[in-house]
C-alpha positions as a printed Julia matrix, in Angstrom:
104×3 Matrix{Float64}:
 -34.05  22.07   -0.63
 -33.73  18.65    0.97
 -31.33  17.45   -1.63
 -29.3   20.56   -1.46
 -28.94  20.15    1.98
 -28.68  15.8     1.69
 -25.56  17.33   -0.41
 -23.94  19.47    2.05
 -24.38  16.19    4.63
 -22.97  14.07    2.05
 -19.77  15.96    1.18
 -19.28  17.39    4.96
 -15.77  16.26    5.46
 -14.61  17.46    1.8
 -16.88  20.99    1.98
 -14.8   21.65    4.95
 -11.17  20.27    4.12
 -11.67  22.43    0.91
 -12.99  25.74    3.03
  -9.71  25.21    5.27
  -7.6   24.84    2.11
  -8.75  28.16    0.85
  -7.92  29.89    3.85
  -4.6   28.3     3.59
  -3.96  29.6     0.46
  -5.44  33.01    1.39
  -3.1   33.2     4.08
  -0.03  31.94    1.63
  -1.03  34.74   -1.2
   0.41  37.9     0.14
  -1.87  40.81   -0.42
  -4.54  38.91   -1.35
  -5.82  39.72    1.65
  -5.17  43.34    2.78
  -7.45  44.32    5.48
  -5.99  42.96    8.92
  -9.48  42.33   10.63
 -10.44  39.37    7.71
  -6.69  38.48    7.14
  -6.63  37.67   11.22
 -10.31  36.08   10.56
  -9.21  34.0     7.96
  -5.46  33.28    9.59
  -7.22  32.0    13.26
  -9.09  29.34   10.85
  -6.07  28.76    8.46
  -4.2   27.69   11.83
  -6.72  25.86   13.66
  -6.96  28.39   16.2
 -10.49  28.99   15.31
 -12.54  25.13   14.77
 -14.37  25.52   11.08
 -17.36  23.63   10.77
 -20.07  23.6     7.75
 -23.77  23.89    8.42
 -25.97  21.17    6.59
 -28.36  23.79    6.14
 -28.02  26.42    2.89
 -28.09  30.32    3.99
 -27.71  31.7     0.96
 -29.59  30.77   -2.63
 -29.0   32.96   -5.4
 -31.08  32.38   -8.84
 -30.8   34.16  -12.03
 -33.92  34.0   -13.55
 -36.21  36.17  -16.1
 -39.53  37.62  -15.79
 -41.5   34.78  -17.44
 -39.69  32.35  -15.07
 -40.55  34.41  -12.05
 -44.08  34.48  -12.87
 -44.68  31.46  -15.22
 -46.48  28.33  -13.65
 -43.12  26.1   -13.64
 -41.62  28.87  -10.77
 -44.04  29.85   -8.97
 -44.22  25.99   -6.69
 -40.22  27.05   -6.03
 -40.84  30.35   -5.11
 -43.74  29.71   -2.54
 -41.3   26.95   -1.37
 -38.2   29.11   -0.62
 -40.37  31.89    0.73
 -41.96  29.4     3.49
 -38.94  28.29    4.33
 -37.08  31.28    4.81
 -39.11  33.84    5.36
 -38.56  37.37    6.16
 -34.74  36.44    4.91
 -36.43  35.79    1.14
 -35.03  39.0    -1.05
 -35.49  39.46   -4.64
 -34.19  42.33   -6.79
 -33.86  42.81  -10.1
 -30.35  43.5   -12.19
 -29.84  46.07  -14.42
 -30.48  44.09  -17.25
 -33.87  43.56  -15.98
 -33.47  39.71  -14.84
 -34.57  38.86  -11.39
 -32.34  37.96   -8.73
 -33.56  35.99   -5.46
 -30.78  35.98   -2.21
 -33.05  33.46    0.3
């Protein structure tokens, strides 16, 4: 977690010149967007109106893994890991194909 979020700090200014560039183009592609409320969302950032800013910390993980991963020896350090740090926001489901998913 502390590199992922080392990341984020490192590439700050281009995470968020890149987020602003895809509202932009949101914005630009006509119909892309149909539904006013996120099209006004996404238009107030596109324009400055609104100030975008990137959090250094991650909010969402998401992890494909199968059941031998989720309960072999090699996972299980992560797993305790992600569920102490997040807490009652650590999720897991599993796909129809029977592979886990995590959202923490």
């Amino acid at each position: 977690m502390e590199g992922y979020t080392d990341l984020i700090r490192r590439q700050h200014q281009t995470l968020q010149t890149n987020y602003l560039r895809v509202c932009q183009n949101l914005i630009s592609l006509d119909g892309v967007v149909p539904d006013e409320g996120h099209r006004s969302f996404l238009k107030s950032i596109a324009d400055g109106t609104m100030k975008l800013s990137v959090s250094h910390e991650p909010v969402l993980i998401v992890t494909d893994f199968d059941v031998d991963q989720k309960y072999g020896p090699s996972w299980q350090p992560h797993r305790k890991r992600l569920r102490d740090r997040f807490e009652a926001r650590f999720e897991e489901w599993e796909s129809s194909n029977n592979k886990k998913f995590g959202t923490y």
